[in-house]
MARSEVO-628435 format. One record per residue (C-alpha): residue in one letter; x, y, z. Coordinates in Angstrom, 3 decimals. Example, Ala and Ser with C-alpha at 12.3 -4.5 7.8 and 13.67 -1.06 7.14 Angstrom:
# MARSEVO-628435
(vexmar 'A', (12.300, -4.500, 7.800)),
(vexmar 'S', (13.670, -1.060, 7.140)),
END
This chain:
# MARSEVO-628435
(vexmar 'X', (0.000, 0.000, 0.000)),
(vexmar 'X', (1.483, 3.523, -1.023)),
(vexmar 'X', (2.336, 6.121, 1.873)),
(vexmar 'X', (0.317, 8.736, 1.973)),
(vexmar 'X', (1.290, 11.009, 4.795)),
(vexmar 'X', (2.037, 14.596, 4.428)),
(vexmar 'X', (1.975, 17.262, 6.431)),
(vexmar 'X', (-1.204, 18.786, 6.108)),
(vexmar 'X', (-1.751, 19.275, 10.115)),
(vexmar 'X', (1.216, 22.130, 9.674)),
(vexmar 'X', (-0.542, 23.892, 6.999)),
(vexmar 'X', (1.904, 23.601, 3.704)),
(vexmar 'X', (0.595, 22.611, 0.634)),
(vexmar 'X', (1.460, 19.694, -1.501)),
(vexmar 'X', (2.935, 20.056, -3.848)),
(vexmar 'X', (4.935, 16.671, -5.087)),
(vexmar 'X', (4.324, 12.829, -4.707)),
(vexmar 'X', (6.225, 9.947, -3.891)),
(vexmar 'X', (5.253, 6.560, -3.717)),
(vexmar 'X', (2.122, 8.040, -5.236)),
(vexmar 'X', (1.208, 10.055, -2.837)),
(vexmar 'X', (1.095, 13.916, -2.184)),
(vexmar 'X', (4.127, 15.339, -0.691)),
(vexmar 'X', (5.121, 18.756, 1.030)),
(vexmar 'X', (8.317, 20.238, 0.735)),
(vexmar 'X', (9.218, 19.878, 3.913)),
(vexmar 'X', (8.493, 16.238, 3.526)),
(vexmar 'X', (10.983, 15.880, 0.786)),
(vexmar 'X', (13.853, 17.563, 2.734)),
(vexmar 'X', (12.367, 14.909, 5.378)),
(vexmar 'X', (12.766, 11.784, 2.877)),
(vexmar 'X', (16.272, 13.437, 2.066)),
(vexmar 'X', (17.322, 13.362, 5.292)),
(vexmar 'X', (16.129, 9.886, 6.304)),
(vexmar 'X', (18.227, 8.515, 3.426)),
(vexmar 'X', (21.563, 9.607, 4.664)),
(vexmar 'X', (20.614, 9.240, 8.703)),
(vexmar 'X', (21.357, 5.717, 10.277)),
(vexmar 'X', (18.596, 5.683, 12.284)),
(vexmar 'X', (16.024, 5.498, 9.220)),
(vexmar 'X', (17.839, 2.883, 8.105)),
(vexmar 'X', (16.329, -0.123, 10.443)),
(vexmar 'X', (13.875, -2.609, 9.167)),
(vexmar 'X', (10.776, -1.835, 7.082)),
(vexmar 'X', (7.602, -3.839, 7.930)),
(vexmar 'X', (6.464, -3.545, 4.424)),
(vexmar 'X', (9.048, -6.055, 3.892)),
(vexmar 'X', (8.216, -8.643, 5.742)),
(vexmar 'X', (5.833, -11.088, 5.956)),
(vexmar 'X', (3.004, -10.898, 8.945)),
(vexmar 'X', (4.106, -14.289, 11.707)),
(vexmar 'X', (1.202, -16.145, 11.445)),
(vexmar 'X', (0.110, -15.674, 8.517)),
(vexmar 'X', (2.075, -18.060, 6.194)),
(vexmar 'X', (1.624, -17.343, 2.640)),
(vexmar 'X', (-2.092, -16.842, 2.083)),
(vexmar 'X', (-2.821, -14.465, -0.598)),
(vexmar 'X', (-5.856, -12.318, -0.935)),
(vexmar 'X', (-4.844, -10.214, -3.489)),
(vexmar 'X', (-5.095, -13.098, -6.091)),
(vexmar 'X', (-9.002, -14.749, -4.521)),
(vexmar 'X', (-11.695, -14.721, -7.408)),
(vexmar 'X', (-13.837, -14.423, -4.761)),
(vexmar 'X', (-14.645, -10.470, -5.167)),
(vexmar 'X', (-15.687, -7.990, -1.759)),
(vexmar 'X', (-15.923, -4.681, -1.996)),
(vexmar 'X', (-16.361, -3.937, 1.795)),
(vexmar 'X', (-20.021, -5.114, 2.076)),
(vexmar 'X', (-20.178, -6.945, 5.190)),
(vexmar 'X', (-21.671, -11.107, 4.455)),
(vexmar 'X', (-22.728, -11.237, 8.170)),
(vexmar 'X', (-22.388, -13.683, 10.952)),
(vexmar 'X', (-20.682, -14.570, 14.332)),
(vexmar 'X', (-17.344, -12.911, 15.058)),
(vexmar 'X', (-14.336, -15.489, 16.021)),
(vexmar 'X', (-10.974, -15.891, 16.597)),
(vexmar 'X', (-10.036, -19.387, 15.384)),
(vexmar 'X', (-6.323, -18.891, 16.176)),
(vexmar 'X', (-3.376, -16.699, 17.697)),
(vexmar 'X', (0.014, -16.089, 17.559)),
(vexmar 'X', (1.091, -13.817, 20.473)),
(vexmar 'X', (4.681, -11.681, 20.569)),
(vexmar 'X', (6.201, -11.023, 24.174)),
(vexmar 'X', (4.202, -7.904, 25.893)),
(vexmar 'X', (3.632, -6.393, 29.119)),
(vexmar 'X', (0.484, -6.063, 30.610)),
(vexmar 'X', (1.318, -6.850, 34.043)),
(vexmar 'X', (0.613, -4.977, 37.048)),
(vexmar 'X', (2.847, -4.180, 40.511)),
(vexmar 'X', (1.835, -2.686, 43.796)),
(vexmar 'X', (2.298, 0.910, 43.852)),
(vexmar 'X', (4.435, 0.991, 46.937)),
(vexmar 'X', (2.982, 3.960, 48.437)),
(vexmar 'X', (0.124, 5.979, 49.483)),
(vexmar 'X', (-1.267, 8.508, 48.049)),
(vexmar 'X', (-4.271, 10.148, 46.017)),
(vexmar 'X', (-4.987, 11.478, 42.791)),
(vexmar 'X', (-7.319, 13.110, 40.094)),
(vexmar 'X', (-8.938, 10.552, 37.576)),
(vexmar 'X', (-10.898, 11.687, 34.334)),
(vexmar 'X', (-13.084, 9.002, 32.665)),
(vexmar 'X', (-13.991, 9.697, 28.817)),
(vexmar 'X', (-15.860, 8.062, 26.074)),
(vexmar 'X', (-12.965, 6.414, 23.784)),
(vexmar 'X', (-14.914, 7.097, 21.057)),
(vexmar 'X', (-15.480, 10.923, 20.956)),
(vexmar 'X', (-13.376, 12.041, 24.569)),
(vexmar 'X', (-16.698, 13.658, 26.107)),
(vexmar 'X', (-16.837, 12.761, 29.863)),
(vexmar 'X', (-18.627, 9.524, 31.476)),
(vexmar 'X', (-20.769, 11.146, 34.437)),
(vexmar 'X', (-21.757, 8.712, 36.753)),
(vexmar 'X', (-18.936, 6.001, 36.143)),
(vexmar 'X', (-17.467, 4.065, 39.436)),
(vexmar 'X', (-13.850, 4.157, 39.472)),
(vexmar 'X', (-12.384, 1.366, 42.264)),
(vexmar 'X', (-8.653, 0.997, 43.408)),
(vexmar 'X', (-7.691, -3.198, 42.403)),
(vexmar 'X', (-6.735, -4.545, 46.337)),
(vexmar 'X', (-8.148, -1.808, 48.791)),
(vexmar 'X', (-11.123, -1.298, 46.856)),
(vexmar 'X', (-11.561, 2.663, 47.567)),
(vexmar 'X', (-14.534, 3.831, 45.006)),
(vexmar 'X', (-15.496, 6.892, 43.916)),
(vexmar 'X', (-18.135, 8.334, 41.196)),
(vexmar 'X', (-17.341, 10.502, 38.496)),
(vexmar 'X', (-19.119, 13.909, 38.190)),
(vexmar 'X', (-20.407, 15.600, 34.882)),
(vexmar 'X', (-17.088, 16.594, 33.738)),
(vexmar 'X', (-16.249, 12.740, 34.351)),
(vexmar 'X', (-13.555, 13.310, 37.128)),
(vexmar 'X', (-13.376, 12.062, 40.577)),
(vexmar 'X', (-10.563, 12.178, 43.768)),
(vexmar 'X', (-9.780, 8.808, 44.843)),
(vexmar 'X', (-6.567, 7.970, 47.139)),
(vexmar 'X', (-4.640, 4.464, 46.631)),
(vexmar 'X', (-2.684, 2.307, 49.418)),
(vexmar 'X', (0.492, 0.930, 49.265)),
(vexmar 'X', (-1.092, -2.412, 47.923)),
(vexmar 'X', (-2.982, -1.489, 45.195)),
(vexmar 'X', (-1.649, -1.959, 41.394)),
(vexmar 'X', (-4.141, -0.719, 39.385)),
(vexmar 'X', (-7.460, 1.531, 39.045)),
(vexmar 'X', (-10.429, 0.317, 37.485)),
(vexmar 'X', (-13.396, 2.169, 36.055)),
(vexmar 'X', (-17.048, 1.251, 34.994)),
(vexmar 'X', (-20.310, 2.784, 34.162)),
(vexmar 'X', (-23.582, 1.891, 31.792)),
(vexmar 'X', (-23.263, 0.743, 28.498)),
(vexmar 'X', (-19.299, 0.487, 28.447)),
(vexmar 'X', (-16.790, -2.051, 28.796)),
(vexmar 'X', (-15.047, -1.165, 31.686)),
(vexmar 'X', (-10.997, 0.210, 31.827)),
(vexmar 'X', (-8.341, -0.178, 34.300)),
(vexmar 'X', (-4.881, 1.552, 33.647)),
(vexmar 'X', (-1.632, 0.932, 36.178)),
(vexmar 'X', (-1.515, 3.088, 39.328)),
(vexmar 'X', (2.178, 4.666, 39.520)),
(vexmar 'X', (3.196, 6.647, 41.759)),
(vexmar 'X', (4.654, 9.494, 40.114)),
(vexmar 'X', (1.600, 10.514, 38.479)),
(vexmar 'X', (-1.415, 12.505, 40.025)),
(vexmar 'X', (-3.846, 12.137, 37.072)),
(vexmar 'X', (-5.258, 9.312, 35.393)),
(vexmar 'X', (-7.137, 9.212, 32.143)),
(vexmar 'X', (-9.561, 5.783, 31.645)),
(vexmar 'X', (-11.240, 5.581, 28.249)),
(vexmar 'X', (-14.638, 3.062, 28.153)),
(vexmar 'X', (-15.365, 2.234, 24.730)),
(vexmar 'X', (-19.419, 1.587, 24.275)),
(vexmar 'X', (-20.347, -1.593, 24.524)),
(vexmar 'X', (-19.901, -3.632, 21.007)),
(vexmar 'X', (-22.429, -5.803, 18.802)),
(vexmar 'X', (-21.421, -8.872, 18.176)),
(vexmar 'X', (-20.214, -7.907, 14.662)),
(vexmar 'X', (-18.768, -4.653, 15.662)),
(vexmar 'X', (-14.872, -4.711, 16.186)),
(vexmar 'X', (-12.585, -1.463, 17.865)),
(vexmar 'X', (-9.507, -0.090, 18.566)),
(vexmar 'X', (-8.360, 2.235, 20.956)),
(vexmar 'X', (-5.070, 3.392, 21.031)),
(vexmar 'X', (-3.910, 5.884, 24.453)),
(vexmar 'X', (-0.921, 7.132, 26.207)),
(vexmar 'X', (0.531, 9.133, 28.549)),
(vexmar 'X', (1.761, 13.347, 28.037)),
(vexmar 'X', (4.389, 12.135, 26.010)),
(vexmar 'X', (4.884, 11.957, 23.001)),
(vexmar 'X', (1.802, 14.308, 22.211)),
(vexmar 'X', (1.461, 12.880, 19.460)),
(vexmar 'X', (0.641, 9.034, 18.290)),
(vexmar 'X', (-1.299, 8.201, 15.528)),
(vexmar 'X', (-2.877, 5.337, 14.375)),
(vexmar 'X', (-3.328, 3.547, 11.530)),
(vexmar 'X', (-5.360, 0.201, 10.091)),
(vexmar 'X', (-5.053, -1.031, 6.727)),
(vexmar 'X', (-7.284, -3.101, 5.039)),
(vexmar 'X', (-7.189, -5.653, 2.253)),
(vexmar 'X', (-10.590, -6.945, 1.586)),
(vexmar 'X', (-10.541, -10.098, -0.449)),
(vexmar 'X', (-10.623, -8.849, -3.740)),
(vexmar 'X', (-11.208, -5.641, -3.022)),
(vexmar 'X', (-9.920, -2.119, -3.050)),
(vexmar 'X', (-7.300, -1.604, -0.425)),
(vexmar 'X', (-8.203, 0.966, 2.696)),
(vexmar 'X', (-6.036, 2.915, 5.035)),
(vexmar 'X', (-7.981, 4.421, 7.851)),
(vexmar 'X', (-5.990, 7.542, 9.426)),
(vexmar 'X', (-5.837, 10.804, 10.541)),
(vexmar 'X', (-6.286, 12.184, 6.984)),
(vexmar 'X', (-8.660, 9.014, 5.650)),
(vexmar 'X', (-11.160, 8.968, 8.630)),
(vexmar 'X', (-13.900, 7.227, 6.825)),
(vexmar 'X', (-13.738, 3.907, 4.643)),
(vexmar 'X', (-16.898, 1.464, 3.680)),
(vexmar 'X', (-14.889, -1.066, 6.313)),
(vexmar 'X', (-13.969, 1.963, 9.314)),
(vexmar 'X', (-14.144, 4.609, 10.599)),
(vexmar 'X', (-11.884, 7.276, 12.521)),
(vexmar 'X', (-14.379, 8.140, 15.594)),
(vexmar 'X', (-11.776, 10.620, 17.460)),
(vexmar 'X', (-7.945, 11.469, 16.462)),
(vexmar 'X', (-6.161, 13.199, 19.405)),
(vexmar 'X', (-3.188, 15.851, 19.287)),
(vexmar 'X', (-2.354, 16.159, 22.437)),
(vexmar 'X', (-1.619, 13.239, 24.129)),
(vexmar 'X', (-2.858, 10.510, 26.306)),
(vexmar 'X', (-5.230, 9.617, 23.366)),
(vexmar 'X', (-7.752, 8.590, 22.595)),
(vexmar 'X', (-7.052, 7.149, 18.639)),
(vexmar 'X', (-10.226, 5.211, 17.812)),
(vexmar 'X', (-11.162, 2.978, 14.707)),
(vexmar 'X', (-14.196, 1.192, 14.574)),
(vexmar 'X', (-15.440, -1.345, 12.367)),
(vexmar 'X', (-19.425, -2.112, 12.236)),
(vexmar 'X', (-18.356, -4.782, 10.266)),
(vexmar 'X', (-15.629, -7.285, 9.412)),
(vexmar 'X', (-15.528, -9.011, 5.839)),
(vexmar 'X', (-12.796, -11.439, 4.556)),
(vexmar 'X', (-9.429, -9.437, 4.215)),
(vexmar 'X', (-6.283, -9.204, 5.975)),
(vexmar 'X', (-6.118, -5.809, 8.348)),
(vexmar 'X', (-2.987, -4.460, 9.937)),
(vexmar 'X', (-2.112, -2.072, 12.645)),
(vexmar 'X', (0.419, 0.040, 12.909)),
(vexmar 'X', (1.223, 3.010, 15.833)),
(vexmar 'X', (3.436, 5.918, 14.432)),
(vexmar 'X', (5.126, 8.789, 16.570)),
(vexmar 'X', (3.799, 11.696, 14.519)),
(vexmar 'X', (6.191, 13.751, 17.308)),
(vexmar 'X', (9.116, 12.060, 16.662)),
(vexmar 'X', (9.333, 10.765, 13.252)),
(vexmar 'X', (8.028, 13.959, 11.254)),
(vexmar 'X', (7.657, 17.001, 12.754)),
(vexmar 'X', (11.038, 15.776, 14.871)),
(vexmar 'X', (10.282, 18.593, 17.331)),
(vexmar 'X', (10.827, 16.294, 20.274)),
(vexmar 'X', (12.874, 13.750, 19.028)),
(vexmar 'X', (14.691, 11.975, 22.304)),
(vexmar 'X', (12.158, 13.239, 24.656)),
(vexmar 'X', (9.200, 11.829, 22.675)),
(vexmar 'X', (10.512, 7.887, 22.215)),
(vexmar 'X', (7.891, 5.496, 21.493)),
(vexmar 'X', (8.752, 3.277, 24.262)),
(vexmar 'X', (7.151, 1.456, 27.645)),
(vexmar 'X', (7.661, 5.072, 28.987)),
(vexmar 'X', (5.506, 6.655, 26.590)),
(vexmar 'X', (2.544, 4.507, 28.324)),
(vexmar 'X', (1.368, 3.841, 25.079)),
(vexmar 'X', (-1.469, 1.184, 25.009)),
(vexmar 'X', (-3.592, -0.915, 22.143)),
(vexmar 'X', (-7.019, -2.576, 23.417)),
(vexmar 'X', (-8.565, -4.456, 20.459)),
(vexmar 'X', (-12.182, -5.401, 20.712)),
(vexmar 'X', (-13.422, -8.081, 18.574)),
(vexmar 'X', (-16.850, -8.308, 19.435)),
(vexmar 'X', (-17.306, -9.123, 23.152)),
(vexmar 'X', (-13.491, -10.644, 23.148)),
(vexmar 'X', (-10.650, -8.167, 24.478)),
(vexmar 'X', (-6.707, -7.804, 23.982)),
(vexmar 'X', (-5.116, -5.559, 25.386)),
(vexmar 'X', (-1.221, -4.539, 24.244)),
(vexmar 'X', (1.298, -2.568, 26.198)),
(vexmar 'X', (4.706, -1.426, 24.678)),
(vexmar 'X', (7.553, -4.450, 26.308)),
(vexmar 'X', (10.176, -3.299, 28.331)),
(vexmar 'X', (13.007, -2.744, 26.022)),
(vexmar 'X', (12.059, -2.132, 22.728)),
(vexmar 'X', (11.548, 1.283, 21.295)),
(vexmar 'X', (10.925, 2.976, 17.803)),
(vexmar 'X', (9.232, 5.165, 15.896)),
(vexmar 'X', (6.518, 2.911, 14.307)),
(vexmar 'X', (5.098, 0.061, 16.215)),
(vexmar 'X', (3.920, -2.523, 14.436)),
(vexmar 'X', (0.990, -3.913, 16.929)),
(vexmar 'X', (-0.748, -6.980, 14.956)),
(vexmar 'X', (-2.143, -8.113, 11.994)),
(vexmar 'X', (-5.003, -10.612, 11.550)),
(vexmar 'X', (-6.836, -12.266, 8.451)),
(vexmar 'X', (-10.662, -12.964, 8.068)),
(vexmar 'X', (-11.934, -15.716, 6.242)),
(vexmar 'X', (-15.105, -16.231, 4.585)),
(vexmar 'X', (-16.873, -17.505, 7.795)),
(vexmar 'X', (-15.844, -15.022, 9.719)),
(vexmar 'X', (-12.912, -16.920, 11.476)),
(vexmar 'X', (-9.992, -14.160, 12.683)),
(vexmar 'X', (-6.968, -15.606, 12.677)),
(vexmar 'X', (-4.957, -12.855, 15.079)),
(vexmar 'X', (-1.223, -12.334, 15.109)),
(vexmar 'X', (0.164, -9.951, 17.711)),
(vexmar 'X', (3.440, -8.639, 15.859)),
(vexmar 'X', (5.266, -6.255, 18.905)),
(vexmar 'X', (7.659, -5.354, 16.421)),
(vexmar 'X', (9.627, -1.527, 16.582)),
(vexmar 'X', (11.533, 0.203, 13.611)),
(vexmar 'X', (12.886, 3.273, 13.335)),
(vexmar 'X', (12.444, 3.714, 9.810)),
(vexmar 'X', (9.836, 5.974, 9.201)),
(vexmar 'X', (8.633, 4.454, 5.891)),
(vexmar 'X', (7.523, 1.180, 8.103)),
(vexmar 'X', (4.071, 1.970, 9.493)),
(vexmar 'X', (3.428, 1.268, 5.845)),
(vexmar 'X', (1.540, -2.293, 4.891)),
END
């Protein structure tokens, strides 16, 4: 699939196109720049081949879809899991802090959500601008949050931070599939991106600057950090989709390059909802990059997802392409 990133949220005009796609000048110099610099020189995902996934083809099916939706039950008929780290430790102290619960899927505050502390089991209720004050024990590892018509959140409890942002995504159809994508103050900036290969189809990447497809939709894009970045599917047909996080800080604007890593310390977080079955992905100690490639998974033509979580890094900036 051709890249097809510029940098429209900075206001220049395009002007020239590579790979087929509309580029700034400022993107060019960028390009330039990432051809003589090291660290653009580390793998491209384009390149290789989703684990998992052997070597089906969907490109070359006579069996034609152009994103209409055949029905049925949602499920996942296999997995292939990379390491990640979604494990929780005590917080080690006491203290208390602010927490803000939002709707993933347009960031307007949940009034009336109960947010809980894991061990001690402290509760509070959100008011109408979602927040509440709740104070944690030494014992506790996460908080947890809840309300009407969501699937609940819980997020780790550290104890360097006095806020904490939980995003419920509304509860999903059977058929319906979502991702949310959240972080912490830094980098401001992540972005998210699904591409889509229906079988036999046209080819669909869902992004900041392609919000709406006939397979997804963009419900909110955040700017400013901690997220949320929400796709939404009402409907998956056969295909293979892929999922890719890129540092819009970092790898093009650069205006916080070492201070905006893509990293565990970023707090950067993918929940994928497949109808009423949950993963959740958190960046593994160790690994860094500017693109994260998150998973992949194909659909056949019953329906069956078969789901690879990839927890792969580059820092090429060319490799959040599929």
């Amino acid at each position: 699939m051709p890249i097809d990133w510029g940098i429209p949220r900075l206001g220049l005009t395009s002007a020239y196109y590579v790979y087929g796609a509309p580029m700034t000048r400022f993107n060019m110099l960028y390009v330039f720049l990432c051809l003589v610099a090291v660290s653009c020189n580390a793998s491209n995902f384009a390149s290789e081949s989703p684990k998992g996934s052997g070597d089906q083809s969907v490109s070359g099916s006579k069996q034609t879809n152009e994103g209409k939706s055949i029905g049925g039950q949602i499920e996942i008929a296999s997995e292939t899991n990379a390491p990640s780290d979604t494990s929780f430790t005590a917080v080690g102290v006491k203290g208390s802090l602010q927490v803000t619960v939002l709707d993933a899927t347009n960031n307007k505050p949940i009034a009336g959500a109960n947010v809980a502390t894991s061990d001690s089991k402290t509760t509070a209720t959100t008011d109408a601008a979602g927040r509440a004050s709740i104070t944690f024990s030494a014992v506790d590892s996460y908080l947890e949050a809840s309300a009407v018509g969501y699937v609940g959140d819980r997020q780790q409890l550290l104890a360097d931070k006095a806020e904490l942002v939980l995003l419920l995504s509304p509860e999903l159809k059977p058929e319906e599939t979502r991702i949310i994508l959240s972080w912490g103050d830094t980098p401001k900036d992540l972005d998210g991106h699904l591409y889509v290969q229906p079988t036999g189809g046209k080819n669909f990447h869902v992004y900041y600057l392609a919000k709406k497809s006939p397979v997804a939709v963009m419900d909110y894009d955040s700017k400013t950090g901690f997220g949320p970045e929400t796709i939404s599917l009402p409907k998956l047909v056969p295909g293979r989709y892929a999922y890719r996080v890129a540092n819009f800080s970092d790898c093009i604007t650069s205006f916080e390059p070492q201070q905006a890593r893509l990293s565990k310390d970023s707090g950067a977080r993918v929940r994928l909802f497949i109808g009423n079955i949950q993963r959740e992905l958190r960046v593994p100690v160790g690994l860094n990059g500017r693109v994260w490639s998150v998973f992949n998974f194909d659909v056949d033509a019953d329906l069956k997802v078969n789901l690879t979580i990839n927890n792969q890094f580059a820092d090429n900036c060319d490799a959040y392409k599929y």
